[in-house]
C-alpha positions as CSV (number, residue, x, y, z in Angstrom):
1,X,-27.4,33.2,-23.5
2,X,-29.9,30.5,-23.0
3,X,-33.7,30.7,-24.0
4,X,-36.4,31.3,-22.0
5,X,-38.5,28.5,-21.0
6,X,-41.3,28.3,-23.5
7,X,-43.6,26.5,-20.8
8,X,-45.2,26.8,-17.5
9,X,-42.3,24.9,-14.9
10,X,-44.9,24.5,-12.6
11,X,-47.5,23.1,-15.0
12,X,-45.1,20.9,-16.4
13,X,-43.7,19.5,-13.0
14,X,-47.6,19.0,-11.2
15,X,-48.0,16.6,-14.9
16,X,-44.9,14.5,-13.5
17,X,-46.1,14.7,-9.7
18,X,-49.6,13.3,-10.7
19,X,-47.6,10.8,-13.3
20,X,-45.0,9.5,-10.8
21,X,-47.8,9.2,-7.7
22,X,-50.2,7.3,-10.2
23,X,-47.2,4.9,-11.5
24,X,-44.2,5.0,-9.4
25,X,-40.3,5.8,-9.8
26,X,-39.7,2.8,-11.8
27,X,-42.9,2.4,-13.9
28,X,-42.2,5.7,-15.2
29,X,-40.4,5.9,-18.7
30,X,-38.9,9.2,-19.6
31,X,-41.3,8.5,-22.6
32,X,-44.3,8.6,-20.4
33,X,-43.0,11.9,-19.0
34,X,-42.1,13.4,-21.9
35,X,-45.9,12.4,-22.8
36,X,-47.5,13.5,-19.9
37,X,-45.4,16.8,-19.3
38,X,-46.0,17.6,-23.3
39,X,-42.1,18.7,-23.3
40,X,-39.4,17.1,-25.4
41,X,-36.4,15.4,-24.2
42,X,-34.2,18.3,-24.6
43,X,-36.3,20.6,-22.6
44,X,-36.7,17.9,-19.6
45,X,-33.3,17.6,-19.4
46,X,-32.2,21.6,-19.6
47,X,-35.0,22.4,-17.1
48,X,-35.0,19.4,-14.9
49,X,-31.9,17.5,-15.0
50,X,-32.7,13.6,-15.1
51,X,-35.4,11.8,-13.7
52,X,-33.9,11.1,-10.2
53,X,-34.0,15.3,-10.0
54,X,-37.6,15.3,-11.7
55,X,-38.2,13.3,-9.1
56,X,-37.2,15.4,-6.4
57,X,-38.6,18.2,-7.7
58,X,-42.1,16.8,-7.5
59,X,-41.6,15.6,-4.3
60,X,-41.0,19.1,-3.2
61,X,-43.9,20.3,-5.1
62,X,-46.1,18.1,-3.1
63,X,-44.9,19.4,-0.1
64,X,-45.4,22.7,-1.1
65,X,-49.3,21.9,-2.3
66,X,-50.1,19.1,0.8
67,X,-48.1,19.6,4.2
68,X,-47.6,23.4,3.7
69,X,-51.4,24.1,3.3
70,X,-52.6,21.5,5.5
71,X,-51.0,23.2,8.9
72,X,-53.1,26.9,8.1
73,X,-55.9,24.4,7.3
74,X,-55.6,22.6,10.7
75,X,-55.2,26.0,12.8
76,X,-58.1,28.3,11.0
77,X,-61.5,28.6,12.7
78,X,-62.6,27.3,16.1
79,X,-61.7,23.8,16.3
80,X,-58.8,22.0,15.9
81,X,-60.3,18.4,16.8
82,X,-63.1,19.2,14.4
83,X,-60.5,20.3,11.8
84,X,-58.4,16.6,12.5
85,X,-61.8,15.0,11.4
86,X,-62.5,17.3,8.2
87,X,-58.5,16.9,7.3
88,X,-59.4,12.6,7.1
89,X,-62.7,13.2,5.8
90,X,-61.4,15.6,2.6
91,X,-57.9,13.3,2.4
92,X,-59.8,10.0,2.4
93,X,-63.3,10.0,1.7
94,X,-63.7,12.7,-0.3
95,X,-61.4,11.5,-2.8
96,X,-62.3,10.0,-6.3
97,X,-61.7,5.7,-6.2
98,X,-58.5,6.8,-8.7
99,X,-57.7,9.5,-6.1
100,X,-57.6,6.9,-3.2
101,X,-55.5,4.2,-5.4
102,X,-53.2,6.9,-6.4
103,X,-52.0,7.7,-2.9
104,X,-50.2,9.8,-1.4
105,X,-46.2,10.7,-3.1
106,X,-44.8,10.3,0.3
107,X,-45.9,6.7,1.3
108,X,-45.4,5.7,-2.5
109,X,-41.9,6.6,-2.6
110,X,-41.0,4.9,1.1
111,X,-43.0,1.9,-0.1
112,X,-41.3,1.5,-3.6
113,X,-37.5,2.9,-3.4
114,X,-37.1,1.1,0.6
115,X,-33.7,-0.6,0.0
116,X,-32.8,1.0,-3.4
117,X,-32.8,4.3,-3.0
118,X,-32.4,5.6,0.3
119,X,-31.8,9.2,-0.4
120,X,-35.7,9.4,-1.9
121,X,-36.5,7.7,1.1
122,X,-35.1,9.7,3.8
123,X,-36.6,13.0,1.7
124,X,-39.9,11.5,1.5
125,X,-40.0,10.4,4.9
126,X,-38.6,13.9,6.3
127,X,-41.4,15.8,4.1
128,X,-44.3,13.7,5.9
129,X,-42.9,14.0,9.1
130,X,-43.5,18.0,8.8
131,X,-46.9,16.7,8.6
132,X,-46.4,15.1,12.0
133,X,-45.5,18.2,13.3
134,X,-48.1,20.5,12.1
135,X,-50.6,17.8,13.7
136,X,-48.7,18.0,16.9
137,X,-48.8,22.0,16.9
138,X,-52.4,21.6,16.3
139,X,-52.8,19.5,19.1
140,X,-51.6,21.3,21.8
141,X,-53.3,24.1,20.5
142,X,-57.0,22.2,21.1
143,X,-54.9,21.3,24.8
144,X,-54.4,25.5,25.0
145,X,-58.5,26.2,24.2
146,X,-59.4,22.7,26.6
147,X,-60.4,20.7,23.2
148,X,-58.0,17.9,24.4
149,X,-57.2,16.5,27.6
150,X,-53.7,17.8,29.3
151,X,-53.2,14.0,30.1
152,X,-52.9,13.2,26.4
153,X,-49.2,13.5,24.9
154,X,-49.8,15.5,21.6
155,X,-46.3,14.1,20.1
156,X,-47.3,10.5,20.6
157,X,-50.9,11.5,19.2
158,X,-49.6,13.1,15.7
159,X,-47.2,10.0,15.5
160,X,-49.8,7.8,16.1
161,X,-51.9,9.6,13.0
162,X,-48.8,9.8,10.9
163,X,-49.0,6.4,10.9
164,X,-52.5,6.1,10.8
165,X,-52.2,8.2,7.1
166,X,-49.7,6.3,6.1
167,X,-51.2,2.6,6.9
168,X,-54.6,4.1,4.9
169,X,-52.7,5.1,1.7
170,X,-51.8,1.7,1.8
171,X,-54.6,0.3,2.5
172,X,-56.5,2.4,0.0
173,X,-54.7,0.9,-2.6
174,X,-56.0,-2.5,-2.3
175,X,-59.8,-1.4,-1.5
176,X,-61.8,2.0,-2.1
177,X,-64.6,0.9,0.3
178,X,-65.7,4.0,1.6
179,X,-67.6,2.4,4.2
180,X,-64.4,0.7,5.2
181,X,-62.1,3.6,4.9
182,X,-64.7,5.6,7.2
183,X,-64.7,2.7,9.9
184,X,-60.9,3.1,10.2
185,X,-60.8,6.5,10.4
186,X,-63.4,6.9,13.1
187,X,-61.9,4.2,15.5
188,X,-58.3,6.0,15.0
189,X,-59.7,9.3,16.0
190,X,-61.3,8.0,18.8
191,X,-57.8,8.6,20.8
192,X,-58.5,12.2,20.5
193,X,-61.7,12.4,22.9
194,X,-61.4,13.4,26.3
């Protein structure tokens, strides 16, 4: 009979998350996991398998802790325009400079494993388009309370921001510029006034 884990799996596996978004796939030695996680090899590899399924793990914990959340975020209180803004607001500009050049795991992995992994890819990309759909639930919602106008096509919209997201990740990586960040998020939001 095996032993019990003698650690916290979800501890251990937000450690990789935050090691893997701040580094990459490739940048990250098992070393530097072992490090960060505070596990040794044999324990990684019992509880977590290599570190293409580490991976994959964290990539599911992300979901679990970003896209999950955000959609009850996005459809409490009275507004769901007003909650669009606070969702870019908290996401972007109320992140720490590290925050903002850490990124989000989604865009990281598309960006990095493109045309080497495609299996990460496709996951990655399927996890932030449930993101796509909360924001297009949320949006015909504000259409249902007369927040946005009928004429506007809330699946083009919450594509339109998906990309939006993802083009700031990016571009958060090369500058923190609050200012900057703020400018581009307030002319992208702009399509969702009446």
């Amino acid at each position: 009979m095996p032993r019990p884990a003698e650690f916290d799996w979800d501890e251990v596996l937000f450690k990789a998350l935050l090691l893997f978004n701040e580094k990459g796939y490739a940048a990250c030695s098992i070393q530097n996991l072992l490090n960060a996680m505070d596990l040794n090899r044999g324990s990684l590899y019992a509880e977590f398998g290599d570190k293409r399924a580490l991976y994959k793990e964290a990539l599911n914990l992300y979901e679990l802790l970003f896209v999950n959340e955000l959609e009850t975020f996005l459809l409490s209180g009275e507004s769901p325009i007003k909650n669009i803004h606070a969702f870019f607001d908290i996401a972007f500009l109320g992140l720490t400079d590290e925050q903002l050049r850490a990124g989000c795991l989604f865009v990281n992995t598309i960006v990095e494993m493109t045309d080497i992994d495609q299996e990460l890819v496709d996951a990655a990309s399927f996890k932030l388009g449930k993101l796509e759909v909360a924001m297009e639930k949320v949006l015909k919602h504000a259409q249902k309370t007369g927040e946005l106008s009928h004429d506007k096509d809330p699946m083009a919209l919450s594509q339109f921001l998906g990309s939006t997201i993802k083009g700031l990740r990016i571009t958060c990586k090369e500058t923190q510029d609050k200012e900057q960040i703020s400018n581009i998020i307030n002319t992208a939001l702009t399509v969702l006034g009446n």
